[in-house]
ROLUM-159985 format. One record per residue: residue in three letters; x, y, z negated of N, C-alpha, C, CB in turn. Coordinates in steps of 0.02 Angstrom, whole numbers, plus 50000, padded with zeros to 5 digits. Each point is the difference from the previous one (the first is absolute). Glycine has a CB too. Layout:
N
ALAXYZXYZXYZXYZ...
END
This chain:
350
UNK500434994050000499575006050000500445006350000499084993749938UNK500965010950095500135005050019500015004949939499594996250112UNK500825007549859500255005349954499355004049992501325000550039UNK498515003249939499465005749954500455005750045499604994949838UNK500105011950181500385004350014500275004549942499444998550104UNK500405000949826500094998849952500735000649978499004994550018UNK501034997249989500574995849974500595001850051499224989649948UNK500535011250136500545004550044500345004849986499464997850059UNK500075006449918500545006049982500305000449914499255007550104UNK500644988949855500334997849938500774995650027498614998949926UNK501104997050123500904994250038500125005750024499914986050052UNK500025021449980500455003150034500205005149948499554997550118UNK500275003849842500245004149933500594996249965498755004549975UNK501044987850015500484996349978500544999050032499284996249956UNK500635002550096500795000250059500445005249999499414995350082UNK500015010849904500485007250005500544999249949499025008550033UNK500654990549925500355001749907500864995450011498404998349894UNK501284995350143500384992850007500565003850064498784987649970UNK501025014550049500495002950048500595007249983498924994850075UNK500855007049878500475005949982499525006549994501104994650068UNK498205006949955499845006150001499825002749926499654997950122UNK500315010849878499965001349939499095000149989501375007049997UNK498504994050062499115000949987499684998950067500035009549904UNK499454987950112499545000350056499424999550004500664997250030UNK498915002150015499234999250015499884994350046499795012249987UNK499664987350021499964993050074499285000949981501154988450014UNK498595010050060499325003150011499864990750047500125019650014UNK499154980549978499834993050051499454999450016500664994049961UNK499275005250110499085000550034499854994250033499965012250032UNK499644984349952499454994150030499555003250047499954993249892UNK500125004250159499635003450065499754996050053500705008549983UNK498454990650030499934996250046499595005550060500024987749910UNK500065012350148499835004450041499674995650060500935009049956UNK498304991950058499834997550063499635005650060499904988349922UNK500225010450133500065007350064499784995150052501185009749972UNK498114992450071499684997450049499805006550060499584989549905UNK500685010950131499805001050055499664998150051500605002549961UNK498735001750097499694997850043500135004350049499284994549937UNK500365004450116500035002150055499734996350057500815004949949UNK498524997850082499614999750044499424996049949500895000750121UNK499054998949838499604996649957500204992349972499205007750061UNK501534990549978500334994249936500395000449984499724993950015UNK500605001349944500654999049955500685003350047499454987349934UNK500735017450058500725002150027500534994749949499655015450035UNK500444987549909500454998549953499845000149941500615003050061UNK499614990349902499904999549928500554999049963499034996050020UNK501075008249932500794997449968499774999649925501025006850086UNK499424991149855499945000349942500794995949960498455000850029UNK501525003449934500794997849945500015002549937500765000750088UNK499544994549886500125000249932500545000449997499274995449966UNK500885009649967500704998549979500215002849932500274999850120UNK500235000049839500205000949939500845007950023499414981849940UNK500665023450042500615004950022500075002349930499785004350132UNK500794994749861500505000949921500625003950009499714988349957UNK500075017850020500695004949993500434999949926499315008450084UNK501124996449921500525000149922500435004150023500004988549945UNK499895018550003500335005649999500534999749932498945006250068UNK501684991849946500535002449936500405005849998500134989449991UNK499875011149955500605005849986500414998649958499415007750019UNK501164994350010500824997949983500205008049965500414989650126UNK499725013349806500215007349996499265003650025501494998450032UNK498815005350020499855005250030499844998650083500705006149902UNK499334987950110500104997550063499174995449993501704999650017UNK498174997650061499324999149987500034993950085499375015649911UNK500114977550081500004998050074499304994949987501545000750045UNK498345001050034499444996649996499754994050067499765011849923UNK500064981150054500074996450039499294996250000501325000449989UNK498534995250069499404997649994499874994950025499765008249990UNK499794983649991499914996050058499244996250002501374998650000UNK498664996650044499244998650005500174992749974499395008350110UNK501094989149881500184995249975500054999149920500445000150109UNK499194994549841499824999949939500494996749957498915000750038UNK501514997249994500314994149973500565001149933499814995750131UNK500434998849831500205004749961500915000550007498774997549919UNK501264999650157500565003450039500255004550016499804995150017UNK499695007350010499825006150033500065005249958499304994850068UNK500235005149870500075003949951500665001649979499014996349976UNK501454999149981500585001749994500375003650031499854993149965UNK500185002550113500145003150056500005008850004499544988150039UNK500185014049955499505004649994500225005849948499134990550031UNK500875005749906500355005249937500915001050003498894994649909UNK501345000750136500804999950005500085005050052500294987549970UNK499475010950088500045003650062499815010849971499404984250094UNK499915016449866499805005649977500715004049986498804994849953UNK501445000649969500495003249972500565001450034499584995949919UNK500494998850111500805004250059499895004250030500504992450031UNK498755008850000499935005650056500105006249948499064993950100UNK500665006849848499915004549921500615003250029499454992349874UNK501035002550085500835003249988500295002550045500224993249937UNK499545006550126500425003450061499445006450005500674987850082UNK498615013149909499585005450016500395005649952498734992850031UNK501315014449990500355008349999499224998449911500535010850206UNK499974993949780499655000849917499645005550007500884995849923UNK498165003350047499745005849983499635000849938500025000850108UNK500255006449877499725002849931499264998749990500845009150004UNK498734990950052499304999149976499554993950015500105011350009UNK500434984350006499334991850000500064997249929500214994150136UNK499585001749845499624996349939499574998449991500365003049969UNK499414992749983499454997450005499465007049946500664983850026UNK498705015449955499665002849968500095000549898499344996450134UNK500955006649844500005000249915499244995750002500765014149949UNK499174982049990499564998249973499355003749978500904994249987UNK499095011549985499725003249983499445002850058500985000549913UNK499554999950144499535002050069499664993750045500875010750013UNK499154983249959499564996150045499365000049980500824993550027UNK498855005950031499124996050000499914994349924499994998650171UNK499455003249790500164995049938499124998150013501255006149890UNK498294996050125499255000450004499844999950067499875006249902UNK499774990950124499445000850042499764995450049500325009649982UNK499014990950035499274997450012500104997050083499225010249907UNK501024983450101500225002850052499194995950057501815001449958UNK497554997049993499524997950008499465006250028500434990449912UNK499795013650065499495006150015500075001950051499935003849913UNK501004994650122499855002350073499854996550060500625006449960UNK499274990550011499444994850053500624999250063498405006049976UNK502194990450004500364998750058499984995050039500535005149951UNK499354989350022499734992450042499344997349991501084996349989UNK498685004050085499364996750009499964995049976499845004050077UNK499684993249869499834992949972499894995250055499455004849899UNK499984997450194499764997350015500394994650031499275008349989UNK500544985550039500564995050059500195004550040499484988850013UNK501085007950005500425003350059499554997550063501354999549942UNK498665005750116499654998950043500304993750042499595012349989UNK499864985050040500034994650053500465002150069498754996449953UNK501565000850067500225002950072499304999250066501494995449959UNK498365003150013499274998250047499615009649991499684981249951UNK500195020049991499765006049948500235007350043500264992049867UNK500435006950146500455004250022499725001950060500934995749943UNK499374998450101499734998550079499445003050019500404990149996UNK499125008349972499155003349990500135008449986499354987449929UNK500835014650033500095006850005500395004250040499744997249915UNK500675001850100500275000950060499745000650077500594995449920UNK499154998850074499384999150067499625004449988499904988850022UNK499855012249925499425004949989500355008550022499374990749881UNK500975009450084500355007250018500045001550074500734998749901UNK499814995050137500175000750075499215004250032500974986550008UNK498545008449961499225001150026499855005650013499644992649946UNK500345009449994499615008449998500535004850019499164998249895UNK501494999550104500405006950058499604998150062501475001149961UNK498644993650097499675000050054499385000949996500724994850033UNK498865004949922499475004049999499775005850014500134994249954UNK500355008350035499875009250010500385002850069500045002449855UNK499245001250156499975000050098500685005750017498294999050027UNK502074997750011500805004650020500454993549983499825015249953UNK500344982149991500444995949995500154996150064499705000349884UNK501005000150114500174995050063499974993149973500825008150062UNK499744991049885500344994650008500095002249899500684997650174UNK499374995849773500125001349962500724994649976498685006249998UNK501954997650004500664997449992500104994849966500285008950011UNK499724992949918499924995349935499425001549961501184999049990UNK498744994949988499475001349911500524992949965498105004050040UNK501974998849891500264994149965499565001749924501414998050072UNK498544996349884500064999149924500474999349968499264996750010UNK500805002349933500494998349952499924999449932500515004250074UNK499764991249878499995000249940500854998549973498584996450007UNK501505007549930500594997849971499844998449918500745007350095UNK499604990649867500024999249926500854999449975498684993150005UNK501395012449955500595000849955500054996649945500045009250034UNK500414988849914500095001049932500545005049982499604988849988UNK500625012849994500575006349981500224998949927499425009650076UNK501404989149903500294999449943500745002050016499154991249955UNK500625014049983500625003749989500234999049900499555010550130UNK501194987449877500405001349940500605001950007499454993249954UNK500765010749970500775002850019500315000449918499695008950130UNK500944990549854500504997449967499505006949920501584994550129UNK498145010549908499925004549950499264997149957500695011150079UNK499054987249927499374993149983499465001550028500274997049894UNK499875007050165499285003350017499794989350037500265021050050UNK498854976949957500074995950050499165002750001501184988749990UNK498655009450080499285001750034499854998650066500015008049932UNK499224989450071500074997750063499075002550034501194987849962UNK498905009550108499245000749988499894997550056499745009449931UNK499664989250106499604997850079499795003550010499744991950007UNK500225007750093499835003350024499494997550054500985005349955UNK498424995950098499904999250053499825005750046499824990349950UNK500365008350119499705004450041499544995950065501065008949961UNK498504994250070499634997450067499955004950029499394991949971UNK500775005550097499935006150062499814999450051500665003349971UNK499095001150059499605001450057500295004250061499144999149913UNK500954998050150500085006450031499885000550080500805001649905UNK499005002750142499784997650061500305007550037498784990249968UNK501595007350117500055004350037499795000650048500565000449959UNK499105005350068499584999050070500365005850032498704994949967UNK501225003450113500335003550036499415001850047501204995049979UNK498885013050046499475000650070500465004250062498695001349915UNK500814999650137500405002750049500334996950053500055005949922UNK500454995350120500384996050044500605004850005499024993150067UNK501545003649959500675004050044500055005349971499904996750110UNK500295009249891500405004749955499355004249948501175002050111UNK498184994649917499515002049941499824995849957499625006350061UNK501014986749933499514996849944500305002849921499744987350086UNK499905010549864500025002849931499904994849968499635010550013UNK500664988949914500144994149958499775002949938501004994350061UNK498515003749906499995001949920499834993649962499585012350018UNK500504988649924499844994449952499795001349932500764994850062UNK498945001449910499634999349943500194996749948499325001150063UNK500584997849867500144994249965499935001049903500884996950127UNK499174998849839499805000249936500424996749966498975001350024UNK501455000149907500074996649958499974999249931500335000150081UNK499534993049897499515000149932500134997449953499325000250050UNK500785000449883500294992349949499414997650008500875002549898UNK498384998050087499314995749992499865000050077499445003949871UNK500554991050151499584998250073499235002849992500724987950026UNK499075015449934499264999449980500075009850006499704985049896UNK500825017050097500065007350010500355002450071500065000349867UNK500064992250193500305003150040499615001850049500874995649967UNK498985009350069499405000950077499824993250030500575011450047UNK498924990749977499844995750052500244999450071499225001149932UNK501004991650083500065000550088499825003150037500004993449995UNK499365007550016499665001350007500085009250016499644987349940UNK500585015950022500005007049981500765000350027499055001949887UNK501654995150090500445000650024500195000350060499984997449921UNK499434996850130500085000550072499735006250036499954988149994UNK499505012649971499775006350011500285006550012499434994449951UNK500905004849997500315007749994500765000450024499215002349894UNK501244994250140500414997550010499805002750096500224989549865UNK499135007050168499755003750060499765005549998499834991950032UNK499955011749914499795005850020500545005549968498704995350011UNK501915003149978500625002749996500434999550063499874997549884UNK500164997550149500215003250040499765001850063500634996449939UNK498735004150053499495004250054500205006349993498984993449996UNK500975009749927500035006050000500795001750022498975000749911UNK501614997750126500575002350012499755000050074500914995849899UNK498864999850135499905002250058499795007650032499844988549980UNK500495014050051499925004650038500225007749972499124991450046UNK501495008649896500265003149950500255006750054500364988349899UNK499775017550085500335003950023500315005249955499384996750088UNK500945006249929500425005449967499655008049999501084992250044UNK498795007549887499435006149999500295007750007499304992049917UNK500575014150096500305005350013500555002349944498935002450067UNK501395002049929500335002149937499675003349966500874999950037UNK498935000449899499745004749948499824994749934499445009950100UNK500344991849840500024999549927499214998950003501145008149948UNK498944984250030499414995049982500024997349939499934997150104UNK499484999649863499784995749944500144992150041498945010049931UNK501504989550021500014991550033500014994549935500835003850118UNK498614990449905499894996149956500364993650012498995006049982UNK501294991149979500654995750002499794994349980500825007749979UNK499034987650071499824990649990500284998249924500274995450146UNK499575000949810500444998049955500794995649986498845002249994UNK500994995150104500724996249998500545005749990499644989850085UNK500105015049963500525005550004499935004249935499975000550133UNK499665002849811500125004449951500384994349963498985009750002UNK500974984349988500474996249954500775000350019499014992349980UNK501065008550082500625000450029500245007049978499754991850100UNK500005015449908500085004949994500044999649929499575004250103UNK500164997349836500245000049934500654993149983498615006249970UNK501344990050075500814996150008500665003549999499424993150069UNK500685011049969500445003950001500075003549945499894999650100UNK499615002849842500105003249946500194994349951499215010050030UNK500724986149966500134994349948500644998750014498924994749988UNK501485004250086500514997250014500535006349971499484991250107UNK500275014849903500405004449970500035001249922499825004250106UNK499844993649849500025001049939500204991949974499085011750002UNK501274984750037500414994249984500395001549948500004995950104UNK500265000649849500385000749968500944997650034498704999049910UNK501104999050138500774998450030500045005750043500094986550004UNK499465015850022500105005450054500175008349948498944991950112UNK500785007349839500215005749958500494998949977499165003149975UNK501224992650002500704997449965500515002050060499504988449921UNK500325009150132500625000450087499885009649999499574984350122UNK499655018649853500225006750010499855000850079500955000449898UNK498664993250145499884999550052499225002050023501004992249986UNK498655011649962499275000050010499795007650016499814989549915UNK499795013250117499565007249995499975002249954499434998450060UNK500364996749878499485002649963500464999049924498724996550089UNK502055004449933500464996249925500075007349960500974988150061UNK498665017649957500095006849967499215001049971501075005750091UNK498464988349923499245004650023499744996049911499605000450199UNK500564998449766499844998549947499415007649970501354990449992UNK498085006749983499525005849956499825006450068500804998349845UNK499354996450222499885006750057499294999850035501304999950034UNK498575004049999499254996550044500274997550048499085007649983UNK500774984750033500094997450038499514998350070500664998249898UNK498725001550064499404997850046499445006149980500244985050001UNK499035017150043499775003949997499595000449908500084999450158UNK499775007249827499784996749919499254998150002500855008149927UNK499224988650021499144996449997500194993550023499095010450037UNK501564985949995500074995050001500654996149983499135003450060UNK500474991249889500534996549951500334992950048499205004149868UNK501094993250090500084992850035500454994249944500065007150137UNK499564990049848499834995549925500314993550026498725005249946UNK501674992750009500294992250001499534996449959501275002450009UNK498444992950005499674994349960500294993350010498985006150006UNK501344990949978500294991849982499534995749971501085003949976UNK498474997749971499474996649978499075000350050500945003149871UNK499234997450183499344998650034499604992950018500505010050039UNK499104988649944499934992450021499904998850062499604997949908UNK500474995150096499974997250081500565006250062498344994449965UNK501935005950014500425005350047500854998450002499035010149962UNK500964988450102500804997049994500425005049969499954993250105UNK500225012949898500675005549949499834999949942500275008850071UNK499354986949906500024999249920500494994249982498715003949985UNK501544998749948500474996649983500064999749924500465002550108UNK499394990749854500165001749924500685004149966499344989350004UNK501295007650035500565001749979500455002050065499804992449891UNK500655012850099500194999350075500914994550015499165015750014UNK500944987150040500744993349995500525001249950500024998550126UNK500025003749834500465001949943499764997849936500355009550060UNK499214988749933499324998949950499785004449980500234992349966UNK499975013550053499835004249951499105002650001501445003550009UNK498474999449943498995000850012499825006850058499664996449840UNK499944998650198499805005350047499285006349951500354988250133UNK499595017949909499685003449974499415005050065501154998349890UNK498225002550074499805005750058500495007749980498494994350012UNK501525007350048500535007349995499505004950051501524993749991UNK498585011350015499855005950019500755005850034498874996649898UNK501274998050184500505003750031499855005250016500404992550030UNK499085010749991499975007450021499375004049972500624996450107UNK499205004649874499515005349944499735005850028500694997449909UNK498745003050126499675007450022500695003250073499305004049827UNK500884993850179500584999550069500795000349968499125007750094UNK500964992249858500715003149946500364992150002499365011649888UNK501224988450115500414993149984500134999049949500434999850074UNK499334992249886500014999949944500564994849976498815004450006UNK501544990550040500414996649989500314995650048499525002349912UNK501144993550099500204994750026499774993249977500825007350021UNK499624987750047499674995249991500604995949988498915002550063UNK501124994149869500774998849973499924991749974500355014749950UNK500164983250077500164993249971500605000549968499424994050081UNK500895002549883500375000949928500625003350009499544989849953UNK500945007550132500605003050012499875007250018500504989250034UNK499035013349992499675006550035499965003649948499344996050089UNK500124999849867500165007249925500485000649954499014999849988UNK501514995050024500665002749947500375003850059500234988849897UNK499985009050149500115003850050499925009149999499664987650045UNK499625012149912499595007050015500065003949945499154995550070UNK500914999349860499835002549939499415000049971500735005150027UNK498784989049997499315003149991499664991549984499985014150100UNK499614985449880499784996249986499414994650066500415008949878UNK499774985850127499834996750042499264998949996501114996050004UNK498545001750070499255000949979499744996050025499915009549986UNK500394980850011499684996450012499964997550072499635004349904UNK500664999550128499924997950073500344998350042499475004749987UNK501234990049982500214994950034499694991450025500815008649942UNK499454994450149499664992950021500714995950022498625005050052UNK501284987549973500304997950012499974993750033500235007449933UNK500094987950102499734992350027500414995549981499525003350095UNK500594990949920500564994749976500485001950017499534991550001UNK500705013050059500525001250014500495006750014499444990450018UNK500145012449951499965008649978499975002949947499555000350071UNK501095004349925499965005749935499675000150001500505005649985UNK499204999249936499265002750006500155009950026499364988549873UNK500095012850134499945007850058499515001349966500334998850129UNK499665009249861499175004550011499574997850033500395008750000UNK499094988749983499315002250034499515001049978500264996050058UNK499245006449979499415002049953499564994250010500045013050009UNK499304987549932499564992250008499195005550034500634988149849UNK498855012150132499385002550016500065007050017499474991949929UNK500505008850131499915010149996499145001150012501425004650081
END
């Protein structure tokens, strides 16, 4: 029987210690992922995999390395904590990695309330197929569509476990299901491509086929026949794919690595107006059913709702632990990271 993801990252803590390091972390995700595609109304492609990915971050001093594999074994592992530490001792020394003081980890929380994994069965590949078809449907449904490219489904399921030498340990599940359909209209240098799509932890909160195909054709109807409007100063209302993209650029600048490099716009704009006033823009980590929620973030430390910009005024960065010693300032929860990745700034719910 196959290791606990658990007991994985306890053997990769243990290897570290066994290997020479002075402290580390090791993070470990159980992941099964299934992806069906159609086209013309049958089976294009069905794929699905499982698998177990085990990282281990040590630190040697002041020195720091990080390695990762998909392999469980407790070869590998060793493997794994020897290989870390040598890379350690040759990595350039920095004043601000470490792991988290005690005092600053996640010690509480609910990680039931955020409704991160669907109780229900995992869908059928049959389940999939059917929705998909359904989607393809109602794009060619709607009068203009030529031709509709792809429609696919999908389901995945996580577990997530993280421990590190400082005693933080925590873990949690995850699922997502997805939806998504592209229809194309037009011909030769007038055809146009848009697409549609949904994603959900509860299958029971994700759209309907139905609606996705739908709107997927009558998106890209509306590009047909686009032109370039005169010059002068308009009200323009911004799709949501695109305003999410646009307040992107403000987040990417109030990074905590991009303020540290001194590489950002906005590394002077602290307590400034940034955005018009009357509008805020609120971090929430605790939302339910919503993938950027997060009990703890990759450091363990406790995530929090924050309030980055206030009536248009800048109210703070977005700091993971090296970023705010780096800064002088106190970190705010919002290191992410994967099996095989430092952890980085990011933000969870905007």
């Amino acid at each position: 029987m196959s290791q606990s993801i658990e007991a994985l990252t306890k053997s990769l803590l243990h290897a570290a210690r066994q290997a020479g390091a002075d402290s580390a972390d090791a993070m470990a995700v159980r992941g099964t992922s299934v992806n069906v595609d159609v086209r013309g109304g049958v089976l294009e492609q069905a794929e699905r995999a499982e698998g177990v990915d085990i990282g281990l971050r040590v630190f040697v001093g002041q020195r720091s390395a990080n390695v990762s594999a998909s392999d469980t074994s407790d070869r590998t592992i060793e493997e794994m904590a020897i290989r870390a530490v040598a890379m350690a001792k040759e990595a350039p020394e920095d004043p601000y990695i470490g792991l988290a003081d005690p005092d600053q980890l996640a010690t509480d929380w609910d990680v039931e309330a955020l409704e991160l994994y669907d109780p229900a069965p995992e869908p059928s590949p049959e389940a999939l197929q059917d929705d998909a078809a359904r989607a393809e449907a109602a794009g060619l449904a709607v009068k203009g569509v030529s031709q509709v490219q792809s429609a696919g489904a999908g389901y995945g399921a996580q577990q997530v476990f993280m421990a590190a030498s400082n005693g933080f340990e925590g873990g949690y599940r995850r699922t997502d299901r997805g939806l998504s359909c592209v229809a194309i209209a037009g011909s030769g240098t007038g055809m146009e491509r848009d697409y549609d799509g949904d994603s959900r932890i509860f299958q029971t909160d994700l759209r309907s086929p139905e609606d996705i195909g739908t709107k997927a054709g009558e998106r890209v109807l509306e590009r047909m026949g686009a032109r370039k409007p005169p010059t002068g100063a308009y009200p323009v209302l911004f799709d949501e794919r695109i305003s999410s993209a646009l307040i992107g650029h403000l987040l990417s600048a109030i990074s905590g690595t991009a303020i540290a490099r001194g590489a950002s716009w906005l590394r002077d704009a602290m307590g400034e107006q940034v955005l018009p006033k009357g509008m805020s823009l609120i971090e929430d980590p605790f939302r339910p059913r919503v993938a950027g929620s997060r009990p703890f973030d990759g450091e363990g430390l406790p995530t929090s709702r924050r309030t980055i910009v206030d009536d248009g005024m800048l109210q703070g960065w977005t700091l993971d632990l090296a970023t705010a010693r780096k800064l002088g300032l106190t970190p705010t929860g919002n290191a992410a990271r994967g099996t095989g990745s430092n952890p980085g700034p990011a933000t969870w719910n905007i």
